[in-house]
C-alpha positions in Angstrom: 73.9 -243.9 86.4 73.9 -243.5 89.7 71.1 -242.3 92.2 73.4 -239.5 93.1 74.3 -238.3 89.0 70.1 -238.4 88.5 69.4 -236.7 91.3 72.3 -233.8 89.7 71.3 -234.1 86.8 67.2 -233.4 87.4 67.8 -230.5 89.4 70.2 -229.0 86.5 67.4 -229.7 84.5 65.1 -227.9 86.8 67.2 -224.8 87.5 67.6 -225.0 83.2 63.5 -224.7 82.8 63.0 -222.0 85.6 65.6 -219.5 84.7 64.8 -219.8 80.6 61.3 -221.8 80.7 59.8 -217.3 80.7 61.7 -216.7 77.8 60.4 -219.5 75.7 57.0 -219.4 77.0 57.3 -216.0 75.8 58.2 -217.1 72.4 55.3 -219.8 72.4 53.1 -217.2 73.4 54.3 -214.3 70.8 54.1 -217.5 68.1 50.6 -218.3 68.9 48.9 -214.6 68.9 50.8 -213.4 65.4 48.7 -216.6 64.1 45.5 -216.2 66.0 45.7 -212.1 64.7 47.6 -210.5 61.6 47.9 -207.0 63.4 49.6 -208.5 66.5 53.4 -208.6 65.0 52.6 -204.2 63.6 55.0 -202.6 65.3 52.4 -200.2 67.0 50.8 -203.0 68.7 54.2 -204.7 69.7 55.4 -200.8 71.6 52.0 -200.5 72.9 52.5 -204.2 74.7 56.1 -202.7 76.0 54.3 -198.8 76.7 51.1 -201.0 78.9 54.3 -203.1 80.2 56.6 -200.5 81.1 54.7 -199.2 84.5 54.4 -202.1 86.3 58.1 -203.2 85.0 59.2 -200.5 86.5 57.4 -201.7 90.1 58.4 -205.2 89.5 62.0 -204.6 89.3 62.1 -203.5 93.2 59.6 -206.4 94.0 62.1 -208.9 92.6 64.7 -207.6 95.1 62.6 -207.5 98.0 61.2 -211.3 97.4 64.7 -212.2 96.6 65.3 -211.1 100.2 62.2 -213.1 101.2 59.4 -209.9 101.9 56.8 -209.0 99.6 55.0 -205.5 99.2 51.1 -205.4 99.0 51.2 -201.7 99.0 52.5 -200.4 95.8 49.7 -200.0 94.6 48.2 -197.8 96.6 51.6 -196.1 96.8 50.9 -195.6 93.3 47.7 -193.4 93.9 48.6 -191.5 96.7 51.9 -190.8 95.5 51.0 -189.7 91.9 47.8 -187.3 93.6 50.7 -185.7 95.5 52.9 -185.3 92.4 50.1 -183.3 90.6 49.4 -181.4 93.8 53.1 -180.2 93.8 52.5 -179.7 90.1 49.4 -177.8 90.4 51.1 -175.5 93.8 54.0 -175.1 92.4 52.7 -173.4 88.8 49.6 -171.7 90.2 51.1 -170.1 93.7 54.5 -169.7 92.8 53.9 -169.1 89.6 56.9 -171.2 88.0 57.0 -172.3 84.6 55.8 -175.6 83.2 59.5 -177.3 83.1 59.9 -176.0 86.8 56.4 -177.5 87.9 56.6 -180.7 86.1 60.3 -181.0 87.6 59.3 -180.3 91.0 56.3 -183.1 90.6 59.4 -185.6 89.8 60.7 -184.9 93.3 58.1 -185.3 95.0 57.1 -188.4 93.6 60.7 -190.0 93.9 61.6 -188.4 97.5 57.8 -189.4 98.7 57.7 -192.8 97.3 61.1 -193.9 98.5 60.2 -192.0 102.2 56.9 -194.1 102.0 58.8 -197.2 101.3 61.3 -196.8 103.9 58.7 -196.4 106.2 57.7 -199.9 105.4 61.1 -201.2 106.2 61.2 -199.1 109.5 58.1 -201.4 110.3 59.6 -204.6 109.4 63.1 -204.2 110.9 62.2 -202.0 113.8 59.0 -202.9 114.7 59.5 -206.8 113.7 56.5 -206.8 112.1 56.0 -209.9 109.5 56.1 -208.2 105.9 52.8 -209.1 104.7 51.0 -207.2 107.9 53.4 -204.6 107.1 52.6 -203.8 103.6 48.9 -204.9 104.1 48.5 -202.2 106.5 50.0 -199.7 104.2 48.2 -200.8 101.3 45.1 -200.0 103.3 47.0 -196.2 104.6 47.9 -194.9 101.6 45.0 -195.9 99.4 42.8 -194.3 102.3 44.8 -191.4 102.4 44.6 -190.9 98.3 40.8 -191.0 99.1 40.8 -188.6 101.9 43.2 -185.7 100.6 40.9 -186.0 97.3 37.4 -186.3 98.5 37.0 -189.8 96.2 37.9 -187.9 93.3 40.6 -187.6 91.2 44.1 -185.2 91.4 43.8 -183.3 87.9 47.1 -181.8 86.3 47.0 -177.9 85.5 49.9 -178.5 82.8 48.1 -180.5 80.1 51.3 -179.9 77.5 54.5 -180.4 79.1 53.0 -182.7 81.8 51.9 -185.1 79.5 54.3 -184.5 76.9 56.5 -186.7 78.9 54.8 -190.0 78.7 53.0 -189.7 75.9 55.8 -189.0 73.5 59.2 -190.4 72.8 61.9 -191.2 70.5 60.7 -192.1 66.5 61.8 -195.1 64.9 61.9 -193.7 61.2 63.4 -197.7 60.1 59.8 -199.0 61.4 56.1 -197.5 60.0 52.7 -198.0 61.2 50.0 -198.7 59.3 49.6 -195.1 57.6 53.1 -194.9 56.6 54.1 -193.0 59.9 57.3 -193.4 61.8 56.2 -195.9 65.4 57.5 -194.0 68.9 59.4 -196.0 71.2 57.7 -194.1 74.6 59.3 -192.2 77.3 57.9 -194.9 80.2 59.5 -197.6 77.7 62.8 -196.3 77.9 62.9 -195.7 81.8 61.3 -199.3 82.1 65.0 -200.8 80.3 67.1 -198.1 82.2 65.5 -199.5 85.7 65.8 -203.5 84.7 69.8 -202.6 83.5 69.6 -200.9 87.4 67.9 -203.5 89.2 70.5 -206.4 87.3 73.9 -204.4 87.9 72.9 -204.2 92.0 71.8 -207.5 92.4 74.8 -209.3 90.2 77.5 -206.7 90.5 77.3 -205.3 94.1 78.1 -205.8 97.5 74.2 -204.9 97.9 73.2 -207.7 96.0 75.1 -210.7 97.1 73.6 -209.7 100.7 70.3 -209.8 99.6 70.4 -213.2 97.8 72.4 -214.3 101.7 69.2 -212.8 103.6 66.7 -214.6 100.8 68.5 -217.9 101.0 68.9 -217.9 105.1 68.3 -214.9 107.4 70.2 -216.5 110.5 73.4 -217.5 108.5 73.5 -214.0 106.8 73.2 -212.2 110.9 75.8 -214.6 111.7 77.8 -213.8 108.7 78.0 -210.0 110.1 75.5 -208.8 107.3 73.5 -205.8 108.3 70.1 -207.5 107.7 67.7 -204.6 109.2 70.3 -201.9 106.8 69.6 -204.1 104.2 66.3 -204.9 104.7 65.5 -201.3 105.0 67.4 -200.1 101.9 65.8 -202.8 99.6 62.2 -201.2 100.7 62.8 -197.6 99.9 64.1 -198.6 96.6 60.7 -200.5 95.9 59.0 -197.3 96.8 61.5 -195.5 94.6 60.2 -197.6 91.8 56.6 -197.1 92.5 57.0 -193.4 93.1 58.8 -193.6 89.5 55.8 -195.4 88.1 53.2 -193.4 89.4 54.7 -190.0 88.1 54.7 -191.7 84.4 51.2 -192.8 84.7 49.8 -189.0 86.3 51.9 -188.0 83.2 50.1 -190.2 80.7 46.8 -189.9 82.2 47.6 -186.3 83.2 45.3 -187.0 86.2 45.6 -189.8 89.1 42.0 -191.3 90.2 42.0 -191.7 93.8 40.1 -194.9 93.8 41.5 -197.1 90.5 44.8 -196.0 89.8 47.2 -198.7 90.9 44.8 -200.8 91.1 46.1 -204.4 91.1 49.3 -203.4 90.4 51.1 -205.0 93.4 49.7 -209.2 92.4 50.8 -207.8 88.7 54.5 -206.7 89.6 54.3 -210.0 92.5 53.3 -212.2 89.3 55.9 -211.0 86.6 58.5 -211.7 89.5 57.4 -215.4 90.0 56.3 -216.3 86.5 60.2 -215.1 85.8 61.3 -217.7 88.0 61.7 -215.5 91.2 60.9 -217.7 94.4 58.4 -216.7 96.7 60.7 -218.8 99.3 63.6 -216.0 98.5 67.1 -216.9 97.9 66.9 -216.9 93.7 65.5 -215.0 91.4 66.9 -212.6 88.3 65.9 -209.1 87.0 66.1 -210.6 83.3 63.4 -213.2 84.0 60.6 -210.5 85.9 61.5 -208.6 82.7 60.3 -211.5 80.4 57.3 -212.3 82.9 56.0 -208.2 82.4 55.9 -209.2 78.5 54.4 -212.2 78.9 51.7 -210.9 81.2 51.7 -207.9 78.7 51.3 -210.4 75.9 48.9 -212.3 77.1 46.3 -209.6 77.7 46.9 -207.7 74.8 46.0 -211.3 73.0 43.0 -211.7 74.8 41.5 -208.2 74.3 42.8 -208.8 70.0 40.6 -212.8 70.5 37.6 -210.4 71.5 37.8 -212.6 75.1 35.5 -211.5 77.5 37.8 -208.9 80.0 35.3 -210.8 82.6 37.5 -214.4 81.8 41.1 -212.0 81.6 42.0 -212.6 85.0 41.3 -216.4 85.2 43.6 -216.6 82.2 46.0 -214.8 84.4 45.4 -216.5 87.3 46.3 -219.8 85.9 49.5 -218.7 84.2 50.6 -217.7 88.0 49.7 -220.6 89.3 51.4 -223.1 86.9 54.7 -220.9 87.8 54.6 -221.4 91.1 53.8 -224.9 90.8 57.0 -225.4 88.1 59.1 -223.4 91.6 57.4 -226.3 93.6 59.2 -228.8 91.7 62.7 -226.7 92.3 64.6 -228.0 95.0 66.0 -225.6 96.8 69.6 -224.2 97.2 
């Protein structure tokens, strides 16, 4: 064989293990906790992996088309708390001092929470495209804003809900699987957030493989220069993909001040930007841009979901949990080292 037919053949190799190597370290993964713990295959703990999943699915979806693109977004998280406090405080206004109904409040909360979250994220772009600032400083600075300004407008407290019922009706119920029972006989509950989480991933795939959108966001990732001279819009672009991160962290933080039926200034979202960053790159998203899939940040969610689901049924030390994660992130980024790049 020639030097030229290995060199194919390797990198078809490659490209094999880091679009499907996340699905079957999934499998390995699934496989080794149902032996380690009988209860891990119930089907209450399996929806309560994709219910703990679904939130920051929801946030990694826009992450994997902004580092397609080759940006990232450090402040989702904080987006997270800031825009959920806001969501209850239009909750809270809009059923004590305008006396609407529940339905009315909770929907006006939904706007809010969409409309700010995408405005906050387009913000970010108008940063990056306008001010030509690099991405990270971008989003680091608004990591720091937003998470100061969910401190501020709450005096380091938390943003409690006045609708307790229909509020948190929403992500704490669902639809009942009456073919599946937990262990008291009962009928398991795929969740609400569970449900948006799938609709966002089928979202997130259809615009990055079947639009216009999509292709020019893969052309920015791969090579910025040859996508300007290609007569792509890169700041349009650029600027769109942001707010629709925000979108998805506004999303996300409306179904966790649902579930929680309060947002805490200080913790919530927490973390979440390195968790939706990781699912991205363990599912074989490049931190270089130019390749990456909504399917495989998908199957890196569950496998971070997975993962600490087994180590809290192992009894492991929560102290220990995020070396375990740690080293699953680095080992993916190391397998993208050994990529060559298209």
């Amino acid at each position: 064989m020639s030097e030229a037919r290995r060199g194919a053949s390797r990198f078809a190799w490659l490209s094999l293990v880091q679009d499907w190597g996340a699905l079957v370290a999934l499998a390995a993964l699934v496989a080794f906790s149902a032996s380690r713990s009988e209860f891990f295959l119930a089907p209450e703990n399996l929806l309560n992996i994709l219910l703990n999943a679904s939130f920051i699915g929801i946030i990694a979806v826009g992450m994997t088309l902004v580092i397609i693109m080759g940006g990232i977004d450090l402040s989702v998280g904080s987006m997270v708390a800031f825009v959920g406090g806001m969501s209850v405080v239009a909750l809270n206004y809009t059923m004590n001092r305008l006396g609407a109904s529940e339905g009315v409040a909770v929907a006006a909360a939904a706007i809010v929470a969409l409309g700010l979250g995408a405005a906050l994220g387009a913000v970010n772009g108008l940063i990056i495209t306008l001010g030509r600032v690099a991405p990270f400083i971008a989003t680091l600075g608004a990591m720091a804003a937003w998470r100061s300004a969910a401190l501020a407008l709450a005096d380091g407290g938390e943003y409690r809900s006045a609708s307790p019922t229909v509020f948190q009706y929403l992500a704490n119920h669902g639809i009942p699987l009456p073919f599946l029972k937990d262990a008291y006989g009962e009928p398991v509950t795929v969740y609400y957030p569970v449900l948006v989480f799938i609709l966002t991933a089928v979202v997130g795939h259809i615009l990055l493989r079947s639009t216009r959108y999509g292709r020019y966001v893969y052309a920015i990732g791969c090579n910025e220069r040859a996508a300007v001279y290609s007569a792509i819009n890169v700041s349009r672009v650029k600027l769109i993909t942001y707010t629709l991160v925000g979108l998805t962290a506004g999303l996300a933080a409306f179904l966790r001040a649902s579930q929680m039926n309060s947002v805490a200034s200080s913790s919530t979202g927490a973390m979440y930007e390195l968790d939706a960053i990781a699912a991205s790159v363990i599912g074989g998203t490049s931190m270089q841009g130019g390749r990456g899939w909504v399917f495989g940040t998908v199957i890196g969610v569950l496998i971070l979901a997975v993962v600490g689901n087994m180590l809290n049924l192992l009894e492991v030390s929560s102290y220990w949990q995020g070396a375990v994660k740690g080293a699953i992130i680095i080992a993916a980024v190391l397998l993208q080292r050994s990529q060559p790049r298209t």
